[in-house]
N, C-alpha and C positions, 0 to 999 in steps of 0.2 A: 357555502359551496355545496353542492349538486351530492348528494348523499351517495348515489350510482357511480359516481366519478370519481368518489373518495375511495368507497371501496373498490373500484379499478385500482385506483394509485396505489392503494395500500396494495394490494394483491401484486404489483408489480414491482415496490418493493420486496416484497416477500422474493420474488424468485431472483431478483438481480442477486440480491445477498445470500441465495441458494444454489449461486453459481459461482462464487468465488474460490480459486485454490484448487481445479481439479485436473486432478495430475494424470490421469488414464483413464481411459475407455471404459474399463467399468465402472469407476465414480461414478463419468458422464452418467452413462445407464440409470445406474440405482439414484440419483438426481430426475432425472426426468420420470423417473417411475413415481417417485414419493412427492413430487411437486406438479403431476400433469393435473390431480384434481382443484389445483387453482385456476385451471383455464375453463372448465363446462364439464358441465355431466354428460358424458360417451361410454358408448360399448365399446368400440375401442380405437386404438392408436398405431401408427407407422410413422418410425421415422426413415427416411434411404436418405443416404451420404453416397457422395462420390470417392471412388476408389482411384488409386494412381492409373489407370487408362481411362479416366472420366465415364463411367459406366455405374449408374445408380444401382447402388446394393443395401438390399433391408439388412440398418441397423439396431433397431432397436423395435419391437412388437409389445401392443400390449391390450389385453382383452379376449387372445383366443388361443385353441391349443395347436399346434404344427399342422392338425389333421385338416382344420379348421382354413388354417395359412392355404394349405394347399391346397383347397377347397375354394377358396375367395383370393378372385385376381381382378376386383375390379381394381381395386386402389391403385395395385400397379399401374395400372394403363394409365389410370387419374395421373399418378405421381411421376410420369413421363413426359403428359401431355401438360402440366406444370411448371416442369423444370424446363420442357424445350424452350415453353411462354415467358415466364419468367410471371405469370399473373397468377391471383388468387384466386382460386376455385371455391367457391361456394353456394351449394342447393341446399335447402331446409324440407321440401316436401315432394321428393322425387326414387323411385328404385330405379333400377333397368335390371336383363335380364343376368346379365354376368354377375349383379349384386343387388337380388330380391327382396331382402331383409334391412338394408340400409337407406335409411330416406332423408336424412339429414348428413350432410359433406362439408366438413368446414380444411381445405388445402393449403398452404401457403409455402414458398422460396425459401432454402435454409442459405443465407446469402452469408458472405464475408467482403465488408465494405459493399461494393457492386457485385462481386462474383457468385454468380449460385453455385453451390457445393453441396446442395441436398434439396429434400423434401419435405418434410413434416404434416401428417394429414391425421383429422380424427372424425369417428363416425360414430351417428345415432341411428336406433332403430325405431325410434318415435321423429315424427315430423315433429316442423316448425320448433326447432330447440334453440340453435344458436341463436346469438346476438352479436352486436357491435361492439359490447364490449367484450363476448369472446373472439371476435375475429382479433382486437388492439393486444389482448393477452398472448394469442395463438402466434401473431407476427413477434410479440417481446421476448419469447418462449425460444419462435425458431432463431428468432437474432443473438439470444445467450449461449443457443446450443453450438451457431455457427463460429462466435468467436471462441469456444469454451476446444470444440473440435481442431479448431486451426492451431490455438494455446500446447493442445492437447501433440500435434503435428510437429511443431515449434522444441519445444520442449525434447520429446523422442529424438528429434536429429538433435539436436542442441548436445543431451548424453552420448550419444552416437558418437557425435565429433570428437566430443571431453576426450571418449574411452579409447578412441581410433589415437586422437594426439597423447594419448597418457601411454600408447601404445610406442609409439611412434617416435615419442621423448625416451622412452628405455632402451627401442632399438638406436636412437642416434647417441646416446651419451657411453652406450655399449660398445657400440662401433671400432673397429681400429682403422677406419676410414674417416681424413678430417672432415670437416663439417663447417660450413658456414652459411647464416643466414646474413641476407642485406636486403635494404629500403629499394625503393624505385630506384633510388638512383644511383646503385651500387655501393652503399655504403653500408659498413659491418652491423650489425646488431646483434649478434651472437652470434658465436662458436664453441665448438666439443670441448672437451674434456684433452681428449684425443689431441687436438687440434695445435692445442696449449703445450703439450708435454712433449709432441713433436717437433714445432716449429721453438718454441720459447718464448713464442708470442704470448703474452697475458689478455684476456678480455678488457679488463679494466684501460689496457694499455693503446688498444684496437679501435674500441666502439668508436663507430663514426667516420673509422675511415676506409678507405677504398683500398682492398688486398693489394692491389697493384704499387700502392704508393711505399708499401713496405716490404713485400713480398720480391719484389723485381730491384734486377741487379743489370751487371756488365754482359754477361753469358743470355741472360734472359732474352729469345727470339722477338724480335719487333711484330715482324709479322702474326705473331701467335697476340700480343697484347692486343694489335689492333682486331685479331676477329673476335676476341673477346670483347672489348668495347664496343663493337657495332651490334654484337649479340645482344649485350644489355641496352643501347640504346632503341634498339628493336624488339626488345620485352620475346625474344627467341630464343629456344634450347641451341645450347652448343658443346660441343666434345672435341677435348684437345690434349694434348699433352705438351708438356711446359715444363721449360729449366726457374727455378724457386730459390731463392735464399733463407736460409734460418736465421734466425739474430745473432748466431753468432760465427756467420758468415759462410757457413758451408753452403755446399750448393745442392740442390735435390731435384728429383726430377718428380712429377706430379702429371697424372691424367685428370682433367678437370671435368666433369658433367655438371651445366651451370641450368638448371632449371626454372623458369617466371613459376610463379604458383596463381592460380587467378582464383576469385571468388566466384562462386555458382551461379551468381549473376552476371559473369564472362569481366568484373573487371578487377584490372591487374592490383595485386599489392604488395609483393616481394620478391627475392631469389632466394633459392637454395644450391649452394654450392658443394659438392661433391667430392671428394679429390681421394683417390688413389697414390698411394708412394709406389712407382715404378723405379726408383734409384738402382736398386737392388739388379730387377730384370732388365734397364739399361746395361748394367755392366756385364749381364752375363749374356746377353747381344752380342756388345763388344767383343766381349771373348772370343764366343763362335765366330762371329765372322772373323777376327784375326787369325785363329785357328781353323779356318776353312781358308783364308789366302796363306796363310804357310805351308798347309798341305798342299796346295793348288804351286805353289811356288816348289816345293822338293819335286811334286809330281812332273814339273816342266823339266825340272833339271835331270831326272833321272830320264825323260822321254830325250832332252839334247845328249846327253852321255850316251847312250841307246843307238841314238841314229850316227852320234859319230862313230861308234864302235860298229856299228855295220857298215857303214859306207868305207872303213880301214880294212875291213875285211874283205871289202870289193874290189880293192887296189893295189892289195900285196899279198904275196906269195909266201909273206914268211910264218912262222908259225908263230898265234897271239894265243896265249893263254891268259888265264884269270890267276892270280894268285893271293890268297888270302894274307892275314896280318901276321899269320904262325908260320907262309914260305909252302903252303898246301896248295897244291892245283886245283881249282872247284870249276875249270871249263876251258876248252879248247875248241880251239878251231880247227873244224877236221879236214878243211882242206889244205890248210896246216898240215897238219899229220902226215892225211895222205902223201904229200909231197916229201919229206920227210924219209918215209916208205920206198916210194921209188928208187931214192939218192941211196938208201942200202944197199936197194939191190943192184944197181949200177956197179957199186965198188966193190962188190965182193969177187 
């Protein structure tokens, strides 16, 4: 075998196994810093990744000092008009004037599978430098960097999610609001703590089946099961309140918030069930409003007593007074009285 092609291969072992295991951004870095002199001898290096508004931003620089950066903008424009292409760039004995001192360009796509997601470019100050087998290095190089960054991507949300549900699992096992999770197709997979110690329902006793099948009694609203079922069969939020049975037969009353949860990719793979005990603030509903028609009921009786005591005072001439429980006058009729009045002085 081809002595040139060996040491290619070898050299691209070297950086496959120089890429394994890298858990953050600065890894990546210090990896491509201590492993870019396997690709060619350069003045120096840029790498630009895409940022979440797909907008190429220098990640990694190597060969000049910030002054320098801001001084040299040819690459950028290179590393622009590369990523638009999706094509390799490369001149071996050329400057222009944006980048006088560079005459050797070797650019290439920081891709993942098909998708570009960067750049990767390195520059000589002597002509005619590269070769073919730094171009096959330069492309092995950006292709570790691509899968190593997206790894790198993966991994971040991946903890993200852990710490968000490890979050998430304290506040529902916390909760004094039941809890229940179920499959597509509405059947149990878990429930609280809560859940358990409220109803008397056990997990063990549950899994597998459908709230409804044990939950729902005689009192239990039709109408409310059915918008519940059409809700899950429609993978749609819904909010309701519901009469409930405990296991051991009492009755409860529950607000439900029945939730689909979907995955990032828009598709569906479970509910989460919500439930509120309103038992409590049913009964003191109840209350008020019976206690708002008893009052409403003394208030009619006391307005009938009212009008018929006026309307007897409109019809007779004799004298009505009030008299309490003790035999104490507490109101007269003064045209009562008056009358009354006259008839003294009549007979005296």
């Amino acid at each position: 075998m081809d002595s040139e092609l060996l040491s290619t291969l070898s050299d691209i072992e070297k950086l496959v196994e120089s890429f394994t295991a890298i858990e953050n951004h600065d890894l990546l870095v210090e990896k491509i810093e201590s492993h870019i002199q396997l690709i060619a001898d350069f003045d120096r290096a840029e790498l630009y990744l895409c940022d979440d508004e797909q907008t190429l931003k220098l990640f990694s620089s190597i060969g000049f000092s910030e002054k320098e950066k801001a001084e040299e903008k040819g690459m950028e424009i290179l590393a622009a008009e590369v990523y638009r292409s999706g094509e390799v760039f490369w001149e071996n004995n050329h400057s222009t004037e944006k980048s006088p001192i560079f005459y050797s360009k070797m650019v290439v796509p920081v891709k993942l599978n098909t998708e570009i997601i960067g750049v990767f470019g390195i520059q000589s100050k002597s002509p005619n430098v590269f070769t073919e087998k730094n171009l096959a290095l330069l492309k092995v190089f950006a292709s570790l960097i691509g899968d190593s960054f997206s790894s790198i991507k993966k991994d971040t949300e991946i903890k993200r999610q852990i710490d968000e549900n490890e979050k998430l699992s304290i506040l529902i096992r916390n909760t004094t609001n039941n809890v229940i999770y179920a499959d597509k197709e509405g059947r149990i997979t878990w429930v609280n703590k809560h859940f358990e110690e409220s109803t008397g329902f056990l997990l063990d006793d549950i899994i597998g089946k459908k709230p409804g099948s044990f939950l729902c009694g005689e009192a239990t609203e039709i109408e409310k099961t059915n918008e519940l079922r059409t809700a899950i069969q429609q993978r749609k939020k819904c909010q309701l309140a519901i009469t409930n049975y405990k296991k051991n037969g009492e009755l409860f009353k529950v607000d439900i918030q029945l939730i689909p949860i979907f995955h990032s990719s828009g598709e569906f793979y479970q509910f989460v069930s919500i439930q509120e005990d309103i038992t409590r603030l049913e009964v003191q509903k109840t209350e008020i409003e019976h206690n708002q028609k008893e009052i409403q009921g003394n208030l009619l009786k006391i307005a009938i007593k009212e009008n018929l005591y006026s309307s007897l005072v409109q019809i007779t001439h004799d004298l009505i007074s009030t008299i309490d429980k003790n035999g104490i006058i507490i109101a007269t009729d003064l045209r009562g009285a008056e009358l009354d009045k006259k008839l003294a002085e009549v007979l005296k």
